[in-house]
N, C-alpha and C positions, 0 to 999 in steps of 0.2 A: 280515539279508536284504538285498541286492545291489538297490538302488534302478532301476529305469527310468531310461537315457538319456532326455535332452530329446527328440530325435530319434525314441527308440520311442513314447515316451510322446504325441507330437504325432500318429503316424502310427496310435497303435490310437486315438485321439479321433474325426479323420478319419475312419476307418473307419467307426466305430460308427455315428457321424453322420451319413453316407450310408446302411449299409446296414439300422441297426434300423426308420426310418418306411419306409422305402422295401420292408422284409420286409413289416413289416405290413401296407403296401398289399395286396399280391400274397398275403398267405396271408387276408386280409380279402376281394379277390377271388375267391379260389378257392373259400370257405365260402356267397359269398353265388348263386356257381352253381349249387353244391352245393342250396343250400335253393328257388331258385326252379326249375330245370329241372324237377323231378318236376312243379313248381303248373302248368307254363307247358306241359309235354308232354299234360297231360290224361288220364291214363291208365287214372284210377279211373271216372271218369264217363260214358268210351265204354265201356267193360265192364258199365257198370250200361245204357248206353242199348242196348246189342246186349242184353242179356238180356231186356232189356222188349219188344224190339222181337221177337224170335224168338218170342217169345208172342204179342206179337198177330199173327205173321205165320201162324203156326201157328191160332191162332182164325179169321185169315179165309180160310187151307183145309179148317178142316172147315165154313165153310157153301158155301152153292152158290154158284159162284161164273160171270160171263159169260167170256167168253173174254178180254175188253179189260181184265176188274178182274184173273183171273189174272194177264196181264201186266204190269199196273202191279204185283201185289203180287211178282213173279219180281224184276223192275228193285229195287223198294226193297230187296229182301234183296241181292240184288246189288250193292247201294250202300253199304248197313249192312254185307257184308263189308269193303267195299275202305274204309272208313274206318274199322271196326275193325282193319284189317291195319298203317294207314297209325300208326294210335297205341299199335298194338304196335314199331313201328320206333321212333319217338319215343321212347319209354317206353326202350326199347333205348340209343337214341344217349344220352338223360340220363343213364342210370345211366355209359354207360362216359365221358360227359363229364364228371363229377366229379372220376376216375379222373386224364382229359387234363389239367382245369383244376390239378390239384395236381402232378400229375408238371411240365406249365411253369410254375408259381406255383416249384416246385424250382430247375428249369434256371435260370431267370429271377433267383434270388437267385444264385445262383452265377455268371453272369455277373456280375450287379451288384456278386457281392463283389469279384471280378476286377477289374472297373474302378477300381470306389470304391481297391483298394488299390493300383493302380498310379498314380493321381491321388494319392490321400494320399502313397504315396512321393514322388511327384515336390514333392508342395508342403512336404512334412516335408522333403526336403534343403532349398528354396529358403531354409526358413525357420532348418532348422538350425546348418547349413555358417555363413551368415553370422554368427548369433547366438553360435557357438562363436568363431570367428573373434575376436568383438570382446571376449565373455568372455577368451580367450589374450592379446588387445589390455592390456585391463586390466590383467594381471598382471603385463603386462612395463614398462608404465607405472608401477605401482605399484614395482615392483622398481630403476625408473632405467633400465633397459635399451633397444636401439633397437628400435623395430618393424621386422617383416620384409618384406622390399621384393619384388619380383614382382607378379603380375597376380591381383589379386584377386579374391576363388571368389563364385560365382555366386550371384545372389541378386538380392530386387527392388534397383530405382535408389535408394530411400533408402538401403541401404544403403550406396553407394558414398559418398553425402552422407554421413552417418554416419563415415566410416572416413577420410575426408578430414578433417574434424572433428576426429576425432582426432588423426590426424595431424599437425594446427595446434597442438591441447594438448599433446602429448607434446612437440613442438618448443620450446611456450611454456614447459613444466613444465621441459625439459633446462637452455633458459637462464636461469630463475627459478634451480634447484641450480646453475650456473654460476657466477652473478654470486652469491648466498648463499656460496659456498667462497671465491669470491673474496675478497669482503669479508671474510668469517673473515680469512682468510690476508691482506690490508691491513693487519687492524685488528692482529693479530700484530705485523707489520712495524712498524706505528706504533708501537705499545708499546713494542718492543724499541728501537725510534731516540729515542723519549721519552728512554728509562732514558740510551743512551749518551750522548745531546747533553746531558743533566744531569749525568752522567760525568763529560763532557769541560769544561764550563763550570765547575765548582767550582774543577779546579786552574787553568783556565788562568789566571785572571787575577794568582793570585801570580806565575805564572810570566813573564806579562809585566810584571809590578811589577819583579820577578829581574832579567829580561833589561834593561832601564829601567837598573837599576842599575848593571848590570854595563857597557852601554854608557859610561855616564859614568868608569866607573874605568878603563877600557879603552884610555882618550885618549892614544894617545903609545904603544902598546903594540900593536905589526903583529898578533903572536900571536895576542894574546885576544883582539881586534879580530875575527881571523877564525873563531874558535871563538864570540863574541857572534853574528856574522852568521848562523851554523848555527843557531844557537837562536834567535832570530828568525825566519828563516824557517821553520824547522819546528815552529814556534809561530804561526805567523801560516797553517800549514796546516791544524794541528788547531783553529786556529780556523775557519777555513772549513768543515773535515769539521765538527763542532759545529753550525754555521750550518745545513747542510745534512740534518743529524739532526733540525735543529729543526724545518727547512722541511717535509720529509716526517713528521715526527711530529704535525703538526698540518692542520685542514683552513682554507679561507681562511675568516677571521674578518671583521666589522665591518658595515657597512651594504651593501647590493647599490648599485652607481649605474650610470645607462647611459653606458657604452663605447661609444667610436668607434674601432672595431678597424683602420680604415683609419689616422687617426692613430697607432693605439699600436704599428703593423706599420714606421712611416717612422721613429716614435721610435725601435723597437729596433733597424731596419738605420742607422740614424746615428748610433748608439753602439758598432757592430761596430767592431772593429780589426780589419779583413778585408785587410790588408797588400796583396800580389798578387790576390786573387780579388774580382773583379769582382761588387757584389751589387746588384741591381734590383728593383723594388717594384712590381707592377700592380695596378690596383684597379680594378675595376668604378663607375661613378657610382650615384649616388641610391641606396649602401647602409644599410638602416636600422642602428641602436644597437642594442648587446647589452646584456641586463640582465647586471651581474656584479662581479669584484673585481677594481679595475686593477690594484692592485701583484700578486697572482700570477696573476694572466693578464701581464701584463709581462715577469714571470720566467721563466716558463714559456714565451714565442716565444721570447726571448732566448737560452734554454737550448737549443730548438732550431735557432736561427738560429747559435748558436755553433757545435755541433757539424759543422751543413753547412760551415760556413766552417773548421773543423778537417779536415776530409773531403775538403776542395779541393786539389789543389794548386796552386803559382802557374801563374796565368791562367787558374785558373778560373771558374766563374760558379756564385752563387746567386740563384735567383728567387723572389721571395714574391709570389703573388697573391690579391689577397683579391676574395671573387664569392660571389654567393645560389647558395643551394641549398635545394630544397625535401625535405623527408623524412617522409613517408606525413602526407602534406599540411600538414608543419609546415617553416615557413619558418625558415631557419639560414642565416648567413654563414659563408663556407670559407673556410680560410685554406690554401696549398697553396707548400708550404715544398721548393722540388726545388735538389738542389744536382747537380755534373759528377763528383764526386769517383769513389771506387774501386768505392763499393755496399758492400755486405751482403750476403755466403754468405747462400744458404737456409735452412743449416741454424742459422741465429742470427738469424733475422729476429722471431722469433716471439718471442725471448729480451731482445730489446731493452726490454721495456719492463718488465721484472722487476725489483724492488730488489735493489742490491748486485751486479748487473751489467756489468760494464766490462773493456774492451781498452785502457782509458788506463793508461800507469802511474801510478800513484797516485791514481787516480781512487775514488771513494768507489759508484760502480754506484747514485747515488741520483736524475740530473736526469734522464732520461727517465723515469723512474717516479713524480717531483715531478710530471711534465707529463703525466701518464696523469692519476694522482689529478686535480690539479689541473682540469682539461678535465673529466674525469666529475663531481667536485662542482659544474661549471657544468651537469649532464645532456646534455655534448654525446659528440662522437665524436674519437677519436682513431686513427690510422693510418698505418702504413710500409708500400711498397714497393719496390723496389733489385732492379736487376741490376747482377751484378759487371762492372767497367770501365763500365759507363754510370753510374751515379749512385742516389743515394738519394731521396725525393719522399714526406716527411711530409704529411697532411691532415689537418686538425682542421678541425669543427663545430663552433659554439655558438649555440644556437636565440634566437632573438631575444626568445623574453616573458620575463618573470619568472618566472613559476610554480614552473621547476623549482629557482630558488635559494629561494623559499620552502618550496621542500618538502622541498628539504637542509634548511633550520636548523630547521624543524618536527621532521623525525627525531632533528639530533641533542638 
């Protein structure tokens, strides 16, 4: 059996509701006309009083009677018609008003059905449209999918609160799954850098014992000399690439302490070797302390301050400025890393901060995704924009309490 729509099923309640008290009114009306017009017409009782009265009217013409009592008794029969006459009409109009009161006691529900159901229609869409509405809402929530944009179907004003609401959640819910695949897919990446930077660590060290060795026997010998130098340096790379397996396979470790990101922003521009390009430091006054981990927050501008300064070319300019920023009323210090260089195509903007990544030759595609992780285990934000021939302009957040690095090493 094929169940009732929400929609029918609201709209025959309505009905009912209106028009079952409201029948019985009108057919409870119509019975109690029925029973009092006969009491109320009088019809039995002037029948009985004209019969009584034609007898005595008739007794006082058979005695003798004066001319004046004739006439009084002429007038009262005369009288005794015209109000027998008048309660035989009466008697008449009640019976055929019974008839009237039932035929509009009829009409009268019949409008009423009328109305009753074009008001039920109308309050069964107000109520259904919306209600289906948020029902399809859910499912597509449920499912991951986007809700459907356009101007939403009619219904009372909670509703609209309601579907805004939602709205907010399905947002909430998309970047809760967002950042969840994310992390999946980090934690991946970490694993897999774990494994290689363990890799890469077991041989190196013989090999730089090797190369050690070979250097010393090499003395006096142009050749090996230059074939020792090879193996050094690409020993001294894959020790790096190693280093940098290590660094993204792990998250910062040790005590949290407050950072003065103003100092640690003048440390890392005065350890640049920024050869030709010009690199300058602003800083807003009276910025407070960050809760967090100096050495990879360290690494981490550095890494970015490096790359600006690779991105330059001579006489260009990098500028780092550090300034408050407040974020849905939580105060954070910006760090705002803009160099002059070439930019970043749009269609690699988005790509930059993915591990294993990179346009460098021989580059390992691991320091901007060091400095994503890095930045997010402080719960702040990190960010690029670039236009091509104008320049590139990283920004990174880091909120100023503690809370959020207690609530990393509580997770992990």
């Amino acid at each position: 059996m094929t169940r009732l729509s929400f929609r029918a099923r609201v709209l025959i309640y309505l009905v009912l509701f209106a028009l079952i008290p409201a029948s019985g009114l009108l057919l409870g009306g119509a019975e109690a006309v029925r029973n009092t017009l006969p009491v109320l017409s009088g019809s039995k009782p002037w029948e009985h009083a004209a019969a009584t009265g034609r007898q005595a009217i008739a007794a006082a013409r058979a005695s003798k009677l004066t001319p004046a009592q004739a006439a009084a008794v002429d007038a009262h029969e005369q009288v005794l018609s015209n109000s027998l006459e008048q309660a035989s009409r009466v008697s008449y109009l009640a019976s055929r008003a019974v008839a009237i009161a039932v035929a509009v006691a009829a009409i009268g529900i019949v409008l009423l059905a009328l109305i009753a159901w074009r008001v039920a229609g109308h309050l069964s869409r107000q109520l259904s449209r919306p209600l289906s509405e948020v029902v399809e809402w859910t499912e597509l929530i449920g499912r991951g999918r986007p809700l459907p944009e356009g101007p939403p179907r009619r219904g009372a004003p909670e509703f609209e609160t309601l579907r805004r609401r939602m709205r907010k959640m399905a947002s909430a819910l998309a970047l809760a799954r967002e950042r969840e695949l994310e992390a999946e897919r980090l934690d991946a990446f970490r694993e897999t850098a774990r494994r290689v930077a363990h890799e890469l660590k077991n041989p190196l060290t013989p090999i730089r014992l090797a190369v050690a060795s070979l250097r010393r026997a090499s003395e006096g010998d142009n050749r090996l000399s230059e074939i020792v130098d090879v193996l050094e340096t690409e020993s001294r790379r894959l020790e790096i690439m190693a280093r940098s397996f290590a660094q993204f396979g792990t998250l910062p470790e040790g005590t949290a302490a407050d950072v003065d990101l103003v100092e640690l922003v003048r440390a890392v521009a005065h350890t640049l070797h920024a050869g030709g390009v010009r690199v300058t430091v602003e800083a807003a006054g009276d910025l407070p302390l960050v809760r967090g981990y100096h050495d990879p927050l360290a690494r981490a501008l550095a890494n970015i301050a490096i790359n600006a300064v690779e991105a330059c070319g001579e006489g260009g300019t990098v500028t780092l400025h550090v300034g408050r920023r407040w974020v849905s009323g939580r105060e954070m210090v910006e760090i705002r890393v803009h160099d002059t260089g070439a930019g970043i195509p749009p269609e690699r903007i988005d790509t930059i901060w993915d591990p294993y990544v990179t346009s460098k030759p021989g580059g390992t595609g691991l320091g901007l995704a060091i400095v994503r992780q890095t930045i997010l285990a402080h719960h702040g934000t990190v960010a690029a924009s670039s236009s091509v021939g104008a320049g590139t302009e990283i920004v990174v957040a880091l909120p100023v309490d503690g809370g959020a690095i207690q609530k990393v090493r509580e997770e992990e």
